[in-house]
N, CA, C and O atoms as a Tinker XYZ file with bonds, in Angstrom:
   320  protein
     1  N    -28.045000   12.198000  -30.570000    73     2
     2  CA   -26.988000   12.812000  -29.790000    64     1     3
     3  C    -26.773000   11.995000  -28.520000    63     2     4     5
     4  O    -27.679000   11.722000  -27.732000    81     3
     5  N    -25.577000   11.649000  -28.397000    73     3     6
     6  CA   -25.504000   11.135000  -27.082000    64     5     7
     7  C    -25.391000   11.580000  -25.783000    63     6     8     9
     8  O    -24.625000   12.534000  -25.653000    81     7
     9  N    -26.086000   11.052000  -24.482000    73     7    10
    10  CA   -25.963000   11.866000  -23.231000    64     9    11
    11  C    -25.038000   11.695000  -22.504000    63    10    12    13
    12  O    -24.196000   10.868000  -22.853000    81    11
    13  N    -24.857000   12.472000  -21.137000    73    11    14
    14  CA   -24.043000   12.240000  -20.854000    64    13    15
    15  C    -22.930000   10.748000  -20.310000    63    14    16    17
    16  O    -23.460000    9.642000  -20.198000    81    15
    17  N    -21.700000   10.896000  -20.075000    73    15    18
    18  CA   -20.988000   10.211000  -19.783000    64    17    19
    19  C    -20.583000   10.229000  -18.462000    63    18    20    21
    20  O    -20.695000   11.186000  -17.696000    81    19
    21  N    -20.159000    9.261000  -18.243000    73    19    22
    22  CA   -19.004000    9.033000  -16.654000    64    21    23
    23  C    -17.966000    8.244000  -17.063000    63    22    24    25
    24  O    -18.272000    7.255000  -17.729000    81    23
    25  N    -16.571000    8.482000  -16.776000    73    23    26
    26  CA   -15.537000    8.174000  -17.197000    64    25    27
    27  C    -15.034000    7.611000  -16.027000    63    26    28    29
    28  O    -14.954000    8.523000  -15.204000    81    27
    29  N    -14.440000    5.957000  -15.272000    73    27    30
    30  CA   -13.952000    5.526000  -14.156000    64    29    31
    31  C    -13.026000    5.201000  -14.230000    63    30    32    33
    32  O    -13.079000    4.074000  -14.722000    81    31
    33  N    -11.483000    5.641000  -13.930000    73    31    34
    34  CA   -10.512000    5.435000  -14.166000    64    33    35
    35  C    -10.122000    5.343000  -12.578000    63    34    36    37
    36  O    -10.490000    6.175000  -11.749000    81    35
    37  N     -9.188000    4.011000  -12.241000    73    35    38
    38  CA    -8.497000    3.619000  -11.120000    64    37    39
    39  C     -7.584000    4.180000  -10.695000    63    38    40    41
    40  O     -7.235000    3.933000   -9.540000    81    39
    41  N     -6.650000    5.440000  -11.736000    73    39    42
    42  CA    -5.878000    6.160000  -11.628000    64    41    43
    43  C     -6.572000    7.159000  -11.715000    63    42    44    45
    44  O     -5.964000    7.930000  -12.458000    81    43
    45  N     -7.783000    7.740000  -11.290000    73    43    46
    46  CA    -8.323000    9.299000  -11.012000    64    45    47
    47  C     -8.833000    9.166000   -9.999000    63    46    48    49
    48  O     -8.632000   10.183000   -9.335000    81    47
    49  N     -9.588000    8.234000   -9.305000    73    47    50
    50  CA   -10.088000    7.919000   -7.812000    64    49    51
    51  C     -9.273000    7.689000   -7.145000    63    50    52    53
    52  O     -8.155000    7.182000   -7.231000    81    51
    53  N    -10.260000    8.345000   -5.965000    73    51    54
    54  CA    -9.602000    8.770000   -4.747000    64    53    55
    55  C     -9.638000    7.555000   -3.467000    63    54    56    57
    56  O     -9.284000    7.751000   -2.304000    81    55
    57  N    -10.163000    6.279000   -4.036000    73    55    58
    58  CA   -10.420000    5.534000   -3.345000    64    57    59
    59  C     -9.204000    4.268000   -3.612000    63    58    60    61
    60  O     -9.063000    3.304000   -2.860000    81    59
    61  N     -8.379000    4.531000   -4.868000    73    59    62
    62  CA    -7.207000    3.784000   -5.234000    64    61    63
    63  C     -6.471000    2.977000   -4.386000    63    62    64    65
    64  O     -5.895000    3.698000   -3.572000    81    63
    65  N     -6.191000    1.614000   -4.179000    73    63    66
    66  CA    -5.271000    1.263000   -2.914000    64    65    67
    67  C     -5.747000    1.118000   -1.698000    63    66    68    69
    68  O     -5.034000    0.843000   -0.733000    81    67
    69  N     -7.330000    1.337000   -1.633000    73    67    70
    70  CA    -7.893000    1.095000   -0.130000    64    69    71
    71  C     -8.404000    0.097000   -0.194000    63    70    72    73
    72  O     -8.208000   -0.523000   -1.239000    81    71
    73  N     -9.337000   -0.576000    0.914000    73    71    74
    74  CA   -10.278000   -1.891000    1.025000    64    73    75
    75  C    -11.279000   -1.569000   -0.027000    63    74    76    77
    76  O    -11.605000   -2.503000   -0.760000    81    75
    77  N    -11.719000   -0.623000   -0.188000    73    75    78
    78  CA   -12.688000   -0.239000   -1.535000    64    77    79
    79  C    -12.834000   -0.708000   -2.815000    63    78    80    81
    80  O    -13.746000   -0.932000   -3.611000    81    79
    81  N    -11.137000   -0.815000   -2.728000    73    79    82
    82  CA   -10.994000   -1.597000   -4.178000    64    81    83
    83  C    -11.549000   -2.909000   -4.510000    63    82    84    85
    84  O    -12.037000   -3.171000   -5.610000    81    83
    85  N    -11.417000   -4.136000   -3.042000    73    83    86
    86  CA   -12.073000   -5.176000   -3.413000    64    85    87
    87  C    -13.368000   -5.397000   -3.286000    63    86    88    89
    88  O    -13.786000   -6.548000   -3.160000    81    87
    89  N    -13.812000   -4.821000   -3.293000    73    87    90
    90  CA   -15.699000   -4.337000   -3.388000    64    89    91
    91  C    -15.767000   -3.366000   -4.415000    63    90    92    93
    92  O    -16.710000   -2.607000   -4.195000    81    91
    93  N    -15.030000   -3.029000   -5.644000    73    91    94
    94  CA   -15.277000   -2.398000   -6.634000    64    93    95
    95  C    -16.417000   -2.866000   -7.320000    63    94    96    97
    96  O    -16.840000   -4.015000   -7.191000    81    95
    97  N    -17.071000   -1.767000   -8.251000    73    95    98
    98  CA   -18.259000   -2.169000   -9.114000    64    97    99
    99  C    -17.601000   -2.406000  -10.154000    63    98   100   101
   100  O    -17.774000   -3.517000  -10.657000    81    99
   101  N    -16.808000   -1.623000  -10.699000    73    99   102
   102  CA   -16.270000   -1.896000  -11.965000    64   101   103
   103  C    -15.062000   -3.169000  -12.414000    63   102   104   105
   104  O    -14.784000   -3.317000  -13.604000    81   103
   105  N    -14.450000   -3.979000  -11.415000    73   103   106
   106  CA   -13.737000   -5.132000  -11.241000    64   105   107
   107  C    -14.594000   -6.128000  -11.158000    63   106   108   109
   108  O    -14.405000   -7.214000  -11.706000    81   107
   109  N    -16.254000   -5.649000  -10.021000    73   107   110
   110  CA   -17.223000   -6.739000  -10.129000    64   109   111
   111  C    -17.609000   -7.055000  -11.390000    63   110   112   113
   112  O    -17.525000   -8.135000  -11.975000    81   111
   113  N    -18.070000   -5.938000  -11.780000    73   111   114
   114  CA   -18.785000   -6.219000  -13.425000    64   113   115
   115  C    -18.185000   -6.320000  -14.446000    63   114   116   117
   116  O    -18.750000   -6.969000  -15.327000    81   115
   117  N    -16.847000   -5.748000  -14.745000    73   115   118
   118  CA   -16.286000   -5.724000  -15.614000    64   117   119
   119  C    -15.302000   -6.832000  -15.906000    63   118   120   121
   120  O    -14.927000   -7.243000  -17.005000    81   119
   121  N    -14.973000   -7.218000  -14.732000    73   119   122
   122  CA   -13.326000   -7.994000  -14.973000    64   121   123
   123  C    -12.382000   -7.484000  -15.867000    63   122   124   125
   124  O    -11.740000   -8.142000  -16.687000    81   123
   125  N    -12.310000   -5.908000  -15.610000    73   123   126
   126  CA   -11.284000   -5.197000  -16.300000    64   125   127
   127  C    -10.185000   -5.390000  -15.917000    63   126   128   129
   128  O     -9.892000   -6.108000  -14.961000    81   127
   129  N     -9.394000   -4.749000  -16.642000    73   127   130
   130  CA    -7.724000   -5.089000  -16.308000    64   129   131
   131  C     -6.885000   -3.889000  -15.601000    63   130   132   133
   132  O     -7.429000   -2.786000  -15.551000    81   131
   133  N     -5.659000   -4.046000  -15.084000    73   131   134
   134  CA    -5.433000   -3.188000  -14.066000    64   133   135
   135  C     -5.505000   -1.852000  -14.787000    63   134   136   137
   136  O     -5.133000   -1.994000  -15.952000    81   135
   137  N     -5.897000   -0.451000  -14.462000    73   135   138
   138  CA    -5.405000    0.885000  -15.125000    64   137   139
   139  C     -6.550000    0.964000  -16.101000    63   138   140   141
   140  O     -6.764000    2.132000  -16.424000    81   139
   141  N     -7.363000    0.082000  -16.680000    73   139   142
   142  CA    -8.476000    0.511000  -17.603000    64   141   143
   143  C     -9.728000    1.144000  -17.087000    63   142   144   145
   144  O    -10.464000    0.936000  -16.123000    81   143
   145  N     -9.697000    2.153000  -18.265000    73   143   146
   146  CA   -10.770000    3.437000  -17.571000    64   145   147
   147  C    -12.153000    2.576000  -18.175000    63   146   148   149
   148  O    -12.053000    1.845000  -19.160000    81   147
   149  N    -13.312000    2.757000  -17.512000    73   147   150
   150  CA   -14.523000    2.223000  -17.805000    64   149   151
   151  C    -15.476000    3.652000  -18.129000    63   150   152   153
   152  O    -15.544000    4.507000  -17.246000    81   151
   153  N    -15.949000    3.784000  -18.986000    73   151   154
   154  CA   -17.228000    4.473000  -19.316000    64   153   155
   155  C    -18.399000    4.256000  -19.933000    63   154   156   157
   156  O    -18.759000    3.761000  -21.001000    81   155
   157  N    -19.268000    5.102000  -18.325000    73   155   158
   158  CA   -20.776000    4.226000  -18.871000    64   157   159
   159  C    -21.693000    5.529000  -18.943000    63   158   160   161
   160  O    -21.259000    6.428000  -18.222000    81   159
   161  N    -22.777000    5.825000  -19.591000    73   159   162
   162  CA   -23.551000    6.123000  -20.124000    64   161   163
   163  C    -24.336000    6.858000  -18.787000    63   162   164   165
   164  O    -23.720000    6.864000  -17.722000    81   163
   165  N    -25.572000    7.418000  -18.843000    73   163   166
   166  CA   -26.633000    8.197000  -17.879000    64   165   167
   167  C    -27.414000    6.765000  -17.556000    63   166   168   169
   168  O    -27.605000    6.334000  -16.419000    81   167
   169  N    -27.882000    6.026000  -18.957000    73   167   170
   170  CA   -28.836000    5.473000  -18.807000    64   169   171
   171  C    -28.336000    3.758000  -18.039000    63   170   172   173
   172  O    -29.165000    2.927000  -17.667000    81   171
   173  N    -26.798000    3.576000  -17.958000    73   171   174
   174  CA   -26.090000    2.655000  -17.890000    64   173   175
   175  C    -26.160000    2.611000  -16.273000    63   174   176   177
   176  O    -26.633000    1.679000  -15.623000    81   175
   177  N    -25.394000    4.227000  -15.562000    73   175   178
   178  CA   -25.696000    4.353000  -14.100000    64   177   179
   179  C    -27.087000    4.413000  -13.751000    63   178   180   181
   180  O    -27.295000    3.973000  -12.620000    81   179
   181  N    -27.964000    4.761000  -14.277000    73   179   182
   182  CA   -29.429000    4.457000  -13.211000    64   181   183
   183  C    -29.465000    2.991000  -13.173000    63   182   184   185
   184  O    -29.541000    2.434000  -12.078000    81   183
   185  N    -29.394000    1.937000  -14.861000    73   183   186
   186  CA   -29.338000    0.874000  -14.317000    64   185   187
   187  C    -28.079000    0.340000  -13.314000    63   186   188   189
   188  O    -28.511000   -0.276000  -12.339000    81   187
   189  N    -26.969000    0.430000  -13.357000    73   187   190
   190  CA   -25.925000    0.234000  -11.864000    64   189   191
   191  C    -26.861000    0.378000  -10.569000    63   190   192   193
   192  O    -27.052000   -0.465000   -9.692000    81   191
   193  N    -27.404000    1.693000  -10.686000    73   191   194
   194  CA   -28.128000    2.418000   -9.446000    64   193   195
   195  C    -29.564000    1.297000   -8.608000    63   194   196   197
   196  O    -29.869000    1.075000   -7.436000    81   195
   197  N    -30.100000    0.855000   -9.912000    73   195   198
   198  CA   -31.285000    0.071000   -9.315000    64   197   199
   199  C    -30.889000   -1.394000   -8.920000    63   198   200   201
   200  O    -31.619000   -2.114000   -8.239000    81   199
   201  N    -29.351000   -1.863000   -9.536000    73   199   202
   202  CA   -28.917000   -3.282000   -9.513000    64   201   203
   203  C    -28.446000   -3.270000   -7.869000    63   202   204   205
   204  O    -28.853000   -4.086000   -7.043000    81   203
   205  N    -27.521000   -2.190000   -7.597000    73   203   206
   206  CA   -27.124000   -1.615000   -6.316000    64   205   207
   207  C    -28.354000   -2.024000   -5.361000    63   206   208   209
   208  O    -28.448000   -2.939000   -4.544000    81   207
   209  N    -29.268000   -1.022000   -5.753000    73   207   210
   210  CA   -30.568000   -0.839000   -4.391000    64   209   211
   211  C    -30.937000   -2.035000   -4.558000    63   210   212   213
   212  O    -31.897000   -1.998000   -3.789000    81   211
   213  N    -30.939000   -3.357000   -5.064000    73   211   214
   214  CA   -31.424000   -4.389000   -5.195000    64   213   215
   215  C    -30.585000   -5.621000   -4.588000    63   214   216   217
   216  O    -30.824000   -6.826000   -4.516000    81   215
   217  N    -29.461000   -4.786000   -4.166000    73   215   218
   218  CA   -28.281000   -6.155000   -3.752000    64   217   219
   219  C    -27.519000   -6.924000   -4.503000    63   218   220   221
   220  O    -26.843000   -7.841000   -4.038000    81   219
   221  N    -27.572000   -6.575000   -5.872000    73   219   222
   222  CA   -27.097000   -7.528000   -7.337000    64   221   223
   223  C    -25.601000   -7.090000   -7.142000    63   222   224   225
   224  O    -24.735000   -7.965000   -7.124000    81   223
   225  N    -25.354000   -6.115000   -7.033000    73   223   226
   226  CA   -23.552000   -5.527000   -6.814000    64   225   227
   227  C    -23.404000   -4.476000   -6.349000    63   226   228   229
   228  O    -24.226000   -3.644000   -5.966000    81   227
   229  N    -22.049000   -4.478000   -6.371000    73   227   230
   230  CA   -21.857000   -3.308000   -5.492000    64   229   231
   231  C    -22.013000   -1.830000   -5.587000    63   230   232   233
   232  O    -22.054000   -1.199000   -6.643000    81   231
   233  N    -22.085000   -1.394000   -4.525000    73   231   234
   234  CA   -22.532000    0.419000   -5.305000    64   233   235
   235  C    -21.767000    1.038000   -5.411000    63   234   236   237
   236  O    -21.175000    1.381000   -4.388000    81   235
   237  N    -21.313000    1.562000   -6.750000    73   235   238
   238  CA   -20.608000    2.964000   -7.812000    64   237   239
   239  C    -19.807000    3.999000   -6.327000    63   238   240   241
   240  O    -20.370000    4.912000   -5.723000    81   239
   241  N    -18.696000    3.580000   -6.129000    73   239   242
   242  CA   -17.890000    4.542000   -5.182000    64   241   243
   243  C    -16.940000    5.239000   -5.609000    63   242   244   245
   244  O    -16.275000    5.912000   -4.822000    81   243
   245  N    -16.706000    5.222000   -6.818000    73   243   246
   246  CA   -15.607000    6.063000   -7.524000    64   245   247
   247  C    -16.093000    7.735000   -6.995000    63   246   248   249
   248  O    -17.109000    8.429000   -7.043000    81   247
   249  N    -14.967000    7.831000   -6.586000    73   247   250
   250  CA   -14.500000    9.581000   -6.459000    64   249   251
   251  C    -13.387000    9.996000   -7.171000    63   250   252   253
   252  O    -12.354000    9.326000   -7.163000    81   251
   253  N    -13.528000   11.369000   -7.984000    73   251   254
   254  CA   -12.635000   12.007000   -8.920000    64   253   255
   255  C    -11.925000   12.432000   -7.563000    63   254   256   257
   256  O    -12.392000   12.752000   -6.470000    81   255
   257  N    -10.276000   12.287000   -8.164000    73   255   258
   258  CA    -9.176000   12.991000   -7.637000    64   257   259
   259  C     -9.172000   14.336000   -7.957000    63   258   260   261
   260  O     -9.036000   15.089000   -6.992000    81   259
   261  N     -9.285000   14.854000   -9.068000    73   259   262
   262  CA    -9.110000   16.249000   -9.458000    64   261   263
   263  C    -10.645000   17.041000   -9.049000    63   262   264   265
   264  O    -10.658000   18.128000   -8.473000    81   263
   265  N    -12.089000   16.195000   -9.509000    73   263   266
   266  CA   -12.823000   17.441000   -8.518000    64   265   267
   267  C    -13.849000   16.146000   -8.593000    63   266   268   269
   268  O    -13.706000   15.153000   -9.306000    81   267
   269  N    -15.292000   16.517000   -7.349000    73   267   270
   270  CA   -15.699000   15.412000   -7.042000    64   269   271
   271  C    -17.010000   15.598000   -8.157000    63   270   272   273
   272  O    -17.270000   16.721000   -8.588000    81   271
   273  N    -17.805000   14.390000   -8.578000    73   271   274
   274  CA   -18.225000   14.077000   -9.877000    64   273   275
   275  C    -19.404000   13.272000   -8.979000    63   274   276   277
   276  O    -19.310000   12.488000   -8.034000    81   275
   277  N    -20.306000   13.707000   -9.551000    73   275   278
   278  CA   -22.265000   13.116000   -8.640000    64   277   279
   279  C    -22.726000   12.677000   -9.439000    63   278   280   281
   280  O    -22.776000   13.353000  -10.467000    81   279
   281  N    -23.300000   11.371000   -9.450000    73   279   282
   282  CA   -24.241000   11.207000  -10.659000    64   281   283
   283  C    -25.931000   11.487000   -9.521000    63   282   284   285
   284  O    -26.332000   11.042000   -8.445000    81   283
   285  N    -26.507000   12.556000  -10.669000    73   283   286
   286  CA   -27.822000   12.868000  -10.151000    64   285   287
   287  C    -28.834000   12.436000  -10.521000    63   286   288   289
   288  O    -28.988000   12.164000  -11.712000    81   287
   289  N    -30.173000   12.183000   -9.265000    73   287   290
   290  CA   -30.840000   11.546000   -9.285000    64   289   291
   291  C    -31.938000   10.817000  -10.471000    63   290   292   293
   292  O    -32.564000    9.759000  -10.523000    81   291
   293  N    -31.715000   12.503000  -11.722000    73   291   294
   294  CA   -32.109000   12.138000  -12.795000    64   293   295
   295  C    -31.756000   11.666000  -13.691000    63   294   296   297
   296  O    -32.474000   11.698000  -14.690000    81   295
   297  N    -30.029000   10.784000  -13.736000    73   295   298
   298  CA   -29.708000   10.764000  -14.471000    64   297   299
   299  C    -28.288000   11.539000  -14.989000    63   298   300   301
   300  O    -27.455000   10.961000  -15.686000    81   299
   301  N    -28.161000   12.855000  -14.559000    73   299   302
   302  CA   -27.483000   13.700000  -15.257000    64   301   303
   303  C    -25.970000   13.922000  -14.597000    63   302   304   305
   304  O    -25.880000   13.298000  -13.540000    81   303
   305  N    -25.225000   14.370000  -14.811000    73   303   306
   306  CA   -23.555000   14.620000  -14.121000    64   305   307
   307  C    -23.402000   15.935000  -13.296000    63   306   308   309
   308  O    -23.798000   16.928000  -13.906000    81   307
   309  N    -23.004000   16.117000  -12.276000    73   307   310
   310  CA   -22.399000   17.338000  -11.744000    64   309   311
   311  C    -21.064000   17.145000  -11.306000    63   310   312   313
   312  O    -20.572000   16.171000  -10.736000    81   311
   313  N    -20.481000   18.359000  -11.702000    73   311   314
   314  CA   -19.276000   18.100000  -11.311000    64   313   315
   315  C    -19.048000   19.528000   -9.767000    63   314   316   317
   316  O    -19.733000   20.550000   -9.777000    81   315
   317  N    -18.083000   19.264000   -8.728000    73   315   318
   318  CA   -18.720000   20.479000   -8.018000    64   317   319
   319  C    -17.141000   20.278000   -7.195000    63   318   320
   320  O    -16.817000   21.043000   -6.285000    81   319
């Protein structure tokens, strides 16, 4: 069974159009294309999380427009 997900879409964040954007994680790592949603895994963000605390890239700033979305410390999603 698979766990949870996080879904990053450039058109659901709330950070869209700011300086944020060019310090994105997902443009760093991905070299996605404009409007493509990225989704990564539980086990995908802890690794983001430890690459982050390590200085390797940048740290995961996506904020949901419609409600705000945490990835928690264990791993798991809240939405609140």
């Amino acid at each position: 069974m698979a766990g949870p997900t996080i879904a990053i879409s450039c058109d659901e964040c709330a950070l869209q159009e700011t300086d944020a954007c060019d310090d994105c994680l997902v443009s760093f790592v991905l070299g996605r294309e404009p409007d493509d949603a990225v989704v990564i895994d539980a086990e995908e963000a802890r690794a983001v999380r430890m690459l982050a605390r390590a200085g390797l890239v940048p740290a995961l700033r996506f904020a949901s427009r419609t409600h705000r979305c945490s990835i928690l410390r264990h791993g798991g999603l809240a939405a609140g």
